[in-house]
Short mmCIF file of the C-alpha atoms (twelve columns), coordinates in Angstrom:
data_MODEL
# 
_entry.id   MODEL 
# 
loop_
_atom_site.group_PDB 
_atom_site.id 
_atom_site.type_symbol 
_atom_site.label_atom_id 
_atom_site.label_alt_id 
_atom_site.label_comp_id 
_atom_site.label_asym_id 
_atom_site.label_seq_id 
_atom_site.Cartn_x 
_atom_site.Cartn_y 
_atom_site.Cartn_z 
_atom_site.pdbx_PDB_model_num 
ATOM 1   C CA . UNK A 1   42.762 -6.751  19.187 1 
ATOM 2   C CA . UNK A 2   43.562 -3.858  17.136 1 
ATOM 3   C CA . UNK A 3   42.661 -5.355  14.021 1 
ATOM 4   C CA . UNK A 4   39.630 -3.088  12.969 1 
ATOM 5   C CA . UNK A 5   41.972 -0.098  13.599 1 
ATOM 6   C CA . UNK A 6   44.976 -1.222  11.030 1 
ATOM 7   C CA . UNK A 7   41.919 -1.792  8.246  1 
ATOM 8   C CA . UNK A 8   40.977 1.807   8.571  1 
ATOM 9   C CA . UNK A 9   43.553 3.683   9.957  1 
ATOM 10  C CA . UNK A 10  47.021 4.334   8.309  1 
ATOM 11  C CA . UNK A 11  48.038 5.825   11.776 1 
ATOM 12  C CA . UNK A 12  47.660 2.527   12.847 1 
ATOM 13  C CA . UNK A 13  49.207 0.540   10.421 1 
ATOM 14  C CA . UNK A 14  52.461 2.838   10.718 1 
ATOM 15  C CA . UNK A 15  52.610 2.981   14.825 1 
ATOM 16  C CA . UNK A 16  51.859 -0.971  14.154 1 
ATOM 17  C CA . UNK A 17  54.764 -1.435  11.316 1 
ATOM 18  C CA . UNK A 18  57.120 0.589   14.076 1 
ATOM 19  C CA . UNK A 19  56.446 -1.631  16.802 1 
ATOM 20  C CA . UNK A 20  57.011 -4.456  14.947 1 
ATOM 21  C CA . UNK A 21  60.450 -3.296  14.099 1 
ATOM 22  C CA . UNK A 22  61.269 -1.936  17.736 1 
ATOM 23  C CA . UNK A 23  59.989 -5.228  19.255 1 
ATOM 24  C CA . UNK A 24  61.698 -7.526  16.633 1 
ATOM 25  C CA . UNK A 25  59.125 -9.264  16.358 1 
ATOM 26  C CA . UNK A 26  55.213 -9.361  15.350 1 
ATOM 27  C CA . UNK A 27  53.056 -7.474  17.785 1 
ATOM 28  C CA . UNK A 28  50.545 -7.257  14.961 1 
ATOM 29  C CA . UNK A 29  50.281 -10.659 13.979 1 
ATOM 30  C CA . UNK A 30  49.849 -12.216 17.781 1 
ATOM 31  C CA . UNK A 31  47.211 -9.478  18.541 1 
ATOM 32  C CA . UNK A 32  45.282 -9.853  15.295 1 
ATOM 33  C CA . UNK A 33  45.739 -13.733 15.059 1 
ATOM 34  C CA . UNK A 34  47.025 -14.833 18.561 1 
ATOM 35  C CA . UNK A 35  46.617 -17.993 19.662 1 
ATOM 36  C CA . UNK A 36  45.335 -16.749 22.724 1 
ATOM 37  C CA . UNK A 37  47.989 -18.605 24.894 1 
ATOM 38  C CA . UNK A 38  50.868 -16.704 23.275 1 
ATOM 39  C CA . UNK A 39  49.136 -13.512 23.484 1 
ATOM 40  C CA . UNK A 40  48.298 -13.939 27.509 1 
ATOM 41  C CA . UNK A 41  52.328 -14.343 27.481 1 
ATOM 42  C CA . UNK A 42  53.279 -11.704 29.658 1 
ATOM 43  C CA . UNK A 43  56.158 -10.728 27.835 1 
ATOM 44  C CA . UNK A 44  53.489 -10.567 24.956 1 
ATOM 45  C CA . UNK A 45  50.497 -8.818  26.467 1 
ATOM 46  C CA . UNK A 46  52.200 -6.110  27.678 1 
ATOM 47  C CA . UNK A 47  53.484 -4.834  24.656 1 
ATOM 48  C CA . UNK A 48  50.361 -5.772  22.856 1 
ATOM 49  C CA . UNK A 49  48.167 -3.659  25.629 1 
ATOM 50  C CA . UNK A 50  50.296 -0.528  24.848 1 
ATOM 51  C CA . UNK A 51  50.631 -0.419  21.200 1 
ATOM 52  C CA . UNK A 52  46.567 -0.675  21.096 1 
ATOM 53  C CA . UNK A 53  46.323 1.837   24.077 1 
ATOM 54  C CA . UNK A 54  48.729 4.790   22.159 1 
ATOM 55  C CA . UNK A 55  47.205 3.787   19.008 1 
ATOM 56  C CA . UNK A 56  43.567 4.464   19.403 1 
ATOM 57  C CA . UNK A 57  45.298 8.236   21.476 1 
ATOM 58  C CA . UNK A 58  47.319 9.040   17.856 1 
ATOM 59  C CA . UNK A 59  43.959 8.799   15.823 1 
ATOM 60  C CA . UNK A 60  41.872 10.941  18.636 1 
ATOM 61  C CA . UNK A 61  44.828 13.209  18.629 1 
ATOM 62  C CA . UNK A 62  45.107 13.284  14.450 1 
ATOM 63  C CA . UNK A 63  40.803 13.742  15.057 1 
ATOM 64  C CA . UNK A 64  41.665 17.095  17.155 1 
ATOM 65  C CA . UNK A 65  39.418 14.772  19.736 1 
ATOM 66  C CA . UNK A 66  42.037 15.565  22.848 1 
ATOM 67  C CA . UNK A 67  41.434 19.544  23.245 1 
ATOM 68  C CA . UNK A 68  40.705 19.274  26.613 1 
ATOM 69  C CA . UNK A 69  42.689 16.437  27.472 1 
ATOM 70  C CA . UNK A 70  42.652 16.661  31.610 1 
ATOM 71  C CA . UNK A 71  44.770 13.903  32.727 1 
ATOM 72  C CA . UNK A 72  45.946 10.519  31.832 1 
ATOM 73  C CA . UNK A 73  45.868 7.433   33.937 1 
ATOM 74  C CA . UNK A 74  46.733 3.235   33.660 1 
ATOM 75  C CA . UNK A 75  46.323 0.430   35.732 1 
ATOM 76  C CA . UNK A 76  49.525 -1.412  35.649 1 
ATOM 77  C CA . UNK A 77  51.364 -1.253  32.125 1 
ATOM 78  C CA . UNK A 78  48.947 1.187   31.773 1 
ATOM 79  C CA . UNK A 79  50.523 4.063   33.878 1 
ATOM 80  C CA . UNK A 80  53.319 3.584   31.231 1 
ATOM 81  C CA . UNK A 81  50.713 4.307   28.162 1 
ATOM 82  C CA . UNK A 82  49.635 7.084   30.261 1 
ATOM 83  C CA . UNK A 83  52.878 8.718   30.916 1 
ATOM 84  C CA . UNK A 84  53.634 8.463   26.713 1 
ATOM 85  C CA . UNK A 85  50.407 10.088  26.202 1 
ATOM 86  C CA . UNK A 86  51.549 12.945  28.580 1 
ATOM 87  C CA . UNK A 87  55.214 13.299  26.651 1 
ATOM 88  C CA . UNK A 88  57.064 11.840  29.290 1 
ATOM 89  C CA . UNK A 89  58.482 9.242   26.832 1 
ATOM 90  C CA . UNK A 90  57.977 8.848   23.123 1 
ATOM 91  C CA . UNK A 91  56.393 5.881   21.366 1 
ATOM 92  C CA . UNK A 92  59.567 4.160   21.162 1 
ATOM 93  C CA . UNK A 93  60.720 4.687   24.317 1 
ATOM 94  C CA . UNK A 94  57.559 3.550   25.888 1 
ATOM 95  C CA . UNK A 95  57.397 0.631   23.820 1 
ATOM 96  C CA . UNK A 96  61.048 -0.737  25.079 1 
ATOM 97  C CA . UNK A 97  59.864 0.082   28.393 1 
ATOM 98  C CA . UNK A 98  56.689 -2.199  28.201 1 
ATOM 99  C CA . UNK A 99  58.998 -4.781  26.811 1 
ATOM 100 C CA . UNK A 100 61.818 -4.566  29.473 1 
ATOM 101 C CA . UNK A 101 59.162 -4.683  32.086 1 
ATOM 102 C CA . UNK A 102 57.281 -7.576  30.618 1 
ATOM 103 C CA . UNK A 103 60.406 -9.524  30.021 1 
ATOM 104 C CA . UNK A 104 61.568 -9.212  33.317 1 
ATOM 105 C CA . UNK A 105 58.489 -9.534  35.198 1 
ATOM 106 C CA . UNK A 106 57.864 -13.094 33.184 1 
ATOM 107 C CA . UNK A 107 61.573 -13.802 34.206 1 
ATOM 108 C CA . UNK A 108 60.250 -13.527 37.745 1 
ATOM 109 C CA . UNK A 109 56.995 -15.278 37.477 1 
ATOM 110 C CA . UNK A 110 59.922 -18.400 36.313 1 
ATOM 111 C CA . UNK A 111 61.547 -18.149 39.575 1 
ATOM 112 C CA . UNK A 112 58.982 -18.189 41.518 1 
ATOM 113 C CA . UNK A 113 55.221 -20.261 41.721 1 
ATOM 114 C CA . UNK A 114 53.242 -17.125 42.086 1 
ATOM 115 C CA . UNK A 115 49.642 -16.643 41.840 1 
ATOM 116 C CA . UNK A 116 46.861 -14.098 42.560 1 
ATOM 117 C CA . UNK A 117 43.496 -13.586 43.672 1 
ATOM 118 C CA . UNK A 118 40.597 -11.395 43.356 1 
ATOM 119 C CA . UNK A 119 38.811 -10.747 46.774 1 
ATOM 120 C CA . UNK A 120 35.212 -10.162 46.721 1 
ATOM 121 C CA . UNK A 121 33.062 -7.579  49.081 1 
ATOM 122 C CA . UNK A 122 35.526 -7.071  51.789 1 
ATOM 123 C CA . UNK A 123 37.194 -4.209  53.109 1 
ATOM 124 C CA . UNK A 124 40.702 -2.730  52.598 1 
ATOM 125 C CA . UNK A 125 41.600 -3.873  56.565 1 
ATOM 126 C CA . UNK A 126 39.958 -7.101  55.872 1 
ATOM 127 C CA . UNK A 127 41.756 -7.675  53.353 1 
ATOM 128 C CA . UNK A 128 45.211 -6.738  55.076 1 
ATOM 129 C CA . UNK A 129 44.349 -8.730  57.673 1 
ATOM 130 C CA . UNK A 130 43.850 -12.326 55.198 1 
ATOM 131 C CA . UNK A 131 47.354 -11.105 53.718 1 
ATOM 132 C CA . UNK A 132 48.911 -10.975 57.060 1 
ATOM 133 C CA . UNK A 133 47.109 -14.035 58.092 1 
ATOM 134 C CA . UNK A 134 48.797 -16.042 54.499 1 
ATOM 135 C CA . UNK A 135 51.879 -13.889 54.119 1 
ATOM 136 C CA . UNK A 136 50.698 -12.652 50.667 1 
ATOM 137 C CA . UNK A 137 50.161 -8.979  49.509 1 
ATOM 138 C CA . UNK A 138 47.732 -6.907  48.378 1 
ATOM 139 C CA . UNK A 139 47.874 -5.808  44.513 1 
ATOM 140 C CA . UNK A 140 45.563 -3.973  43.009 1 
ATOM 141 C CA . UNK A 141 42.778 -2.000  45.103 1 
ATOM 142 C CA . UNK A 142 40.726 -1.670  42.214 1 
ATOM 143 C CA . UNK A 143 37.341 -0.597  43.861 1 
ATOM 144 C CA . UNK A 144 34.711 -0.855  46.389 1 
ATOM 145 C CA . UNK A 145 35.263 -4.675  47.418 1 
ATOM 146 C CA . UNK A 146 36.943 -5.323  44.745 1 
ATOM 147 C CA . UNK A 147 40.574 -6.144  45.679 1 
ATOM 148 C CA . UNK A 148 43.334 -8.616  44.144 1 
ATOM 149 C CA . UNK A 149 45.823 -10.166 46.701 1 
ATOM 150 C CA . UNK A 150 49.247 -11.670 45.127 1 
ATOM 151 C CA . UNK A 151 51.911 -14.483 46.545 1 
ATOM 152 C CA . UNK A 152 52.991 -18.079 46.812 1 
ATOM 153 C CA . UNK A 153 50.549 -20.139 44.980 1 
ATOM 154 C CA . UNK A 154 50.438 -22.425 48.045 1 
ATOM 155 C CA . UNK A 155 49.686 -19.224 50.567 1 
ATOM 156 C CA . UNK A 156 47.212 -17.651 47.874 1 
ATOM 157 C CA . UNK A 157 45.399 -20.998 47.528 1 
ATOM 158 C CA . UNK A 158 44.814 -21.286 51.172 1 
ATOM 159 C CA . UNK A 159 43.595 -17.403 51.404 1 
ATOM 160 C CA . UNK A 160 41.125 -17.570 48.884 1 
ATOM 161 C CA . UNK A 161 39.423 -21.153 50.737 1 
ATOM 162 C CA . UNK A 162 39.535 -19.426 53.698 1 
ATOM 163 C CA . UNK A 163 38.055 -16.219 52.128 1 
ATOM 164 C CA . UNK A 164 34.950 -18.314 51.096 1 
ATOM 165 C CA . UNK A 165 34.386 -20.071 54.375 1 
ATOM 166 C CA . UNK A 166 34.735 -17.355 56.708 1 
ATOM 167 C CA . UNK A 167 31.657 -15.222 55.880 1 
ATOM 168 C CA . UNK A 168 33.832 -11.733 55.981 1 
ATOM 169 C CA . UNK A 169 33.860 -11.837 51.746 1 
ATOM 170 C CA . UNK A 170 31.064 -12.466 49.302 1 
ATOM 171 C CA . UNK A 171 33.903 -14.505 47.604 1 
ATOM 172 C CA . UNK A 172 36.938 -15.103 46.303 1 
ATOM 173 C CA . UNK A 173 38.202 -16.496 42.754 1 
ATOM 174 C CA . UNK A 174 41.862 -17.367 41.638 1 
ATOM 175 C CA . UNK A 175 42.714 -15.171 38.787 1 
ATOM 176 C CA . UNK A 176 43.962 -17.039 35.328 1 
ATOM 177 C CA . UNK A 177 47.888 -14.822 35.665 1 
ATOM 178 C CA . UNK A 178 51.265 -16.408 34.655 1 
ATOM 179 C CA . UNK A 179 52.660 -14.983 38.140 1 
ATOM 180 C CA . UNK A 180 52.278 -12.734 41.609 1 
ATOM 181 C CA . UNK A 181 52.546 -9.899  39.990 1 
ATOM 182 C CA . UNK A 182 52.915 -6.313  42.317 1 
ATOM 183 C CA . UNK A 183 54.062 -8.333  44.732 1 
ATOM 184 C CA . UNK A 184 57.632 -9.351  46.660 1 
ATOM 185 C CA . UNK A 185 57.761 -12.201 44.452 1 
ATOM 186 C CA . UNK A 186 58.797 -9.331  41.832 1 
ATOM 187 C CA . UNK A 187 61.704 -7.880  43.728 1 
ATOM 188 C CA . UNK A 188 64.206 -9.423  40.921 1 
ATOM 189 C CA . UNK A 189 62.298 -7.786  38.177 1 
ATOM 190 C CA . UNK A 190 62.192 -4.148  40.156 1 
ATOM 191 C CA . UNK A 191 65.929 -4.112  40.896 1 
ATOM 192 C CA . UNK A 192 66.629 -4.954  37.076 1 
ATOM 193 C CA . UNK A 193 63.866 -2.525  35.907 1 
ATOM 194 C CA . UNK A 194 65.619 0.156   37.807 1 
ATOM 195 C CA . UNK A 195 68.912 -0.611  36.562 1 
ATOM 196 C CA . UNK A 196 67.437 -0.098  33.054 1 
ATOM 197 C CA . UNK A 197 65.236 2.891   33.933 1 
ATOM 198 C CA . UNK A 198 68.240 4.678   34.862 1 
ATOM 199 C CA . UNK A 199 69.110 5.782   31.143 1 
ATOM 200 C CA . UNK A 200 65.991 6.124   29.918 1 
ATOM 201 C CA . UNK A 201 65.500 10.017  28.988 1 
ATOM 202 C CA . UNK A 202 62.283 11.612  30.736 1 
ATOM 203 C CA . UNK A 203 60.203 14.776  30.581 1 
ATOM 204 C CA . UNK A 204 57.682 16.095  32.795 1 
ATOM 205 C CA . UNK A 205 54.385 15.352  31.659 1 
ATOM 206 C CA . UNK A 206 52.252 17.980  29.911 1 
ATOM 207 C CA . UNK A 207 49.151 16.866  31.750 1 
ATOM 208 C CA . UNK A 208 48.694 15.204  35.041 1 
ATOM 209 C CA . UNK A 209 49.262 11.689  35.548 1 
ATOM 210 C CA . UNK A 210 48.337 9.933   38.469 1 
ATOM 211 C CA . UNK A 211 50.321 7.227   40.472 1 
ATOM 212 C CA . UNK A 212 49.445 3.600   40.816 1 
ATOM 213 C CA . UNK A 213 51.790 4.458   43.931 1 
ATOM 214 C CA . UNK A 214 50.208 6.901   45.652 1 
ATOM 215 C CA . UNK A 215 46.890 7.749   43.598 1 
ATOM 216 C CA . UNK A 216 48.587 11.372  43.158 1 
ATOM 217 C CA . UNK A 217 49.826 12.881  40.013 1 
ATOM 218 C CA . UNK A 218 53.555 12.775  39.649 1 
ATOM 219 C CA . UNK A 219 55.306 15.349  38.051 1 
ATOM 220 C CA . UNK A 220 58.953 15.384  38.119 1 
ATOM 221 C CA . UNK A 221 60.905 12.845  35.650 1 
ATOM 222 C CA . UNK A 222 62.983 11.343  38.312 1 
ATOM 223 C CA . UNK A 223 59.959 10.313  40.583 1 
ATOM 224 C CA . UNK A 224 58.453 8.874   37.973 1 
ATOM 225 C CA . UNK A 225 61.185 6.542   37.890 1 
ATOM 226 C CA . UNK A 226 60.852 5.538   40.997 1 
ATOM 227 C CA . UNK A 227 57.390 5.506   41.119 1 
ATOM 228 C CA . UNK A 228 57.909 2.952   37.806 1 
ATOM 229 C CA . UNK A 229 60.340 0.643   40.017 1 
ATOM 230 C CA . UNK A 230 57.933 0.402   42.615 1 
ATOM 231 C CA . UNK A 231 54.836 0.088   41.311 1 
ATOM 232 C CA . UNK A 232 56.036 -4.122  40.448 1 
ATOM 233 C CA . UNK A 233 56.087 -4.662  43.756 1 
ATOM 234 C CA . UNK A 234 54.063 -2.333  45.659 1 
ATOM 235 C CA . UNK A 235 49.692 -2.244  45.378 1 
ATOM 236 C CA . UNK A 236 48.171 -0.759  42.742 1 
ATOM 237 C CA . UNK A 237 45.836 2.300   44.359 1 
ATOM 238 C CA . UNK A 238 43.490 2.098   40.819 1 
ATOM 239 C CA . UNK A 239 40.348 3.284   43.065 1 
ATOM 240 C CA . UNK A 240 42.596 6.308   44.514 1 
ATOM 241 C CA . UNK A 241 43.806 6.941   41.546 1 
ATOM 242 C CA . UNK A 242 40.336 6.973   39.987 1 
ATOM 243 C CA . UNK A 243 38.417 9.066   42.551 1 
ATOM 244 C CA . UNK A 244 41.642 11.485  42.809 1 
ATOM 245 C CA . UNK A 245 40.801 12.339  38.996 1 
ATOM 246 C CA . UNK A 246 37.566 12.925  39.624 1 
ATOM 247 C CA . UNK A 247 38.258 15.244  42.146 1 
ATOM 248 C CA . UNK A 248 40.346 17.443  39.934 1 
ATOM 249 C CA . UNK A 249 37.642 18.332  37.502 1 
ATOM 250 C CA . UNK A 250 37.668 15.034  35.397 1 
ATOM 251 C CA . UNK A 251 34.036 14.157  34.505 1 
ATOM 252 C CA . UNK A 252 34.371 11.900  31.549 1 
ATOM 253 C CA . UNK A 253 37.069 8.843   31.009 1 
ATOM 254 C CA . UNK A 254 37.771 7.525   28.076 1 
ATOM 255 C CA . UNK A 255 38.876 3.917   28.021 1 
ATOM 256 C CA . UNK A 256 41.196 2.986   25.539 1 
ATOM 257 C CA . UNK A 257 41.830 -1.001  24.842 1 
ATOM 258 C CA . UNK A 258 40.241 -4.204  24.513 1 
ATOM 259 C CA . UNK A 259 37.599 -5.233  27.119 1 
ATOM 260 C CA . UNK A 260 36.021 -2.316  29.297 1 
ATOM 261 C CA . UNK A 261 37.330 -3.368  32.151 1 
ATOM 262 C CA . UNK A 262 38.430 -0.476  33.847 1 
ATOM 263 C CA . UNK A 263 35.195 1.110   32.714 1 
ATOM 264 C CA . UNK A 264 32.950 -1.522  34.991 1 
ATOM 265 C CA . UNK A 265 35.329 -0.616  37.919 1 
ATOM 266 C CA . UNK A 266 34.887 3.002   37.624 1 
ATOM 267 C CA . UNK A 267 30.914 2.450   37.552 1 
ATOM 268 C CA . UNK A 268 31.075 0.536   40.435 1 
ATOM 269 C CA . UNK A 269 33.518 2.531   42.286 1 
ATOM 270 C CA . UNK A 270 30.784 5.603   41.392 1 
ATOM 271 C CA . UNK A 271 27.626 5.438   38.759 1 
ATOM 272 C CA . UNK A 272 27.673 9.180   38.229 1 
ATOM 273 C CA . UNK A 273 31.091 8.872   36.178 1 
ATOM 274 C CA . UNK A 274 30.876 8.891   32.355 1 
ATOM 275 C CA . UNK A 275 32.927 6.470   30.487 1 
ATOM 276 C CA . UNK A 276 33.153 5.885   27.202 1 
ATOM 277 C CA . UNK A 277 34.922 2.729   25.844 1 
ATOM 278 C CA . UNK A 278 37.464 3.031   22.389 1 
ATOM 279 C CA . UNK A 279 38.159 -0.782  21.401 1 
ATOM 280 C CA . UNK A 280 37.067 -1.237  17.727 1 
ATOM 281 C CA . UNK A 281 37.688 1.836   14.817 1 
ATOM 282 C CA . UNK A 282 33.765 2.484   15.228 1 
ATOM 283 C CA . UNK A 283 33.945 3.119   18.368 1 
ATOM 284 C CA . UNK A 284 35.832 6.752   17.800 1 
ATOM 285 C CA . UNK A 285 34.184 9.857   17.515 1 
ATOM 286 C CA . UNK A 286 34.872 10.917  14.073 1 
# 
C-alpha cells in the first residue's frame, strides 16, 4: 500500500519520511512490507489509511487536478482525511489525530470482546429491530442492504445465526475486526478522544465535509469536535452521507486508498454515480 507512489513521487516520499517521524515509528515500512497481521493492527491501519489517503490528494493537488474540488467525505478514519483535505487540520495534526484515535480505540477493543457484523439485504428497521432483539448496535449504514451491526461477541454471534435462519436477510457474515467498533463498547475511547480533541487547533473547512453523524456537512470547528467524539460510538450514516453529496451537485467521486471499497458501495447505493479509484501512481491523471 503506497508503495508505487514513494517510487515515483517525491511528494510521497517526503509526506511518508514526515509521518514516520510524527508517528515514531515506520508507517512506510508496515504498509510497503507489512506482515499483514501488524498492518490490520488498529493502532496501525489507521494511520496507514490516512497517510495513503492525503498522499495520493498532495500529488492531485501539486497536478492542479483539484480545481473544482466540491466536497470531501470518509467513512470512519476517513472523515478525518477528509477534514485535512478541507484545511481543518494540517498533515500533522491529522496524523496525531488518526493515531490518538487508533490507539485508544485498540485500548478499547482490549477491554472489551467486541465483534461486528455485516447484515445482508435487510432494511434499516429490520435491522434495528435484530439490534434491539441482541442488545448490539448498528455501525455503519453503508448502503442499500448493506448494514454492519457492532457488540459483545457473544450477542453479535447469536444475531448473525439468527439473521440467516429467519428469512428477513439474504445473509449475514462476521466481519474479520480486532473490536466493536462505533459502538458502546467504545465509550472509554470517546471520553479520552474528547479529552485530547479539546486542544487540538481547528479551522472551518474550505469545502464541505459531510458527517458520518448526521450525513450533513459540518462547518464550524467546534462541531466538528464533537461530531469527531461521537462518531466512535454512534452509526456511521456512509449512504446519507453519500446520496447528500450527490444532491449538492457532486457527480464524480474520487476514491483515494487501497481497495475500492467505498467505490462498490456507491455503485450499489446508485449506478449512475461516477467513481474513479486512485490506489497505485498509474492510476492518477497526469
Amino acid at each position: 500500500m503506497g508503495h508505487s507512489l514513494c517510487e515515483h513521487s517525491q511528494t510521497a516520499r517526503d509526506l511518508y519520511r514526515r509521518a514516520d517521524d510524527i508517528l515514531g515509528w515506520s508507517v512506510s515500512d508496515v504498509s510497503f512490507q507489512g506482515p499483514e497481521s501488524l498492518l490490520t493492527e488498529t493502532r496501525v491501519c489507521q494511520p496507514a489509511l490516512y497517510v495513503v489517503g492525503y498522499v495520493i490528494f498532495q500529488i492531485l493537488k501539486e497536478r492542479s487536478r483539484l480545481g473544482s474540488l466540491g466536497a470531501a467525505l470518509g467513512l470512519s478514519l476517513g472523515e478525518i482525511t477528509a477534514f485535512a483535505v478541507a484545511g481543518v487540520v494540517d498533515f500533522e495534526s491529522g496524523l496525531e489525530l488518526v493515531a490518538e484515535r487508533g490507539r485508544l480505540m485498540q485500548s478499547a477493543c482490549g477491554n472489551e470482546e467486541g465483534a461486528m457484523a455485516s447484515i445482508i439485504g435487510g432494511t434499516r428497521r429490520e435491522v434495528e429491530a435484530l439490534c434491539s432483539e441482541f442488545d448490539v448496535d448498528m455501525a455503519n449504514l453503508n448502503g442499500p442492504g448493506q448494514i454492519v451491526i457492532s457488540g459483545h461477541r457473544q450477542n453479535i454471534t447469536e444475531a448473525v445465526a439468527v439473521a440467516k435462519q429467519n428469512g428477513r436477510f439474504r445473509t449475514a457474515v462476521m466481519l474479520n475486526v480486532a473490536g466493536a467498533y462505533h459502538s458502546r463498547l467504545m465509550e472509554t475511547a470517546r471520553d479520552e478522544f474528547e479529552q485530547f480533541l479539546s486542544s487540538v487547533q481547528m479551522q472551518r473547512p474550505q469545502i464541505p465535509v459531510f458527517s458520518n453523524t448526521t450525513g450533513c456537512p459540518i462547518w464550524d470547528p467546534g462541531e466538528i469536535k464533537v461530531a469527531l467524539t461521537r462518531q466512535l460510538v454512534s452509526p456511521v450514516l456512509w449512504e446519507d452521507c453519500m446520496r447528500n453529496a450527490a444532491s449538492s451537485g457532486i457527480g464524480q467521486f474520487y476514491e483515494c486508498g487501497p481497495k475500492g471499497v467505498l467505490s462498490g458501495l456507491g455503485r450499489r447505493t446508485d449506478s449512475s454515480w461516477k467513481f474513479t479509484r486512485l490506489e497505485q501512481f498509474e492510476d492518477l491523471p497526469q
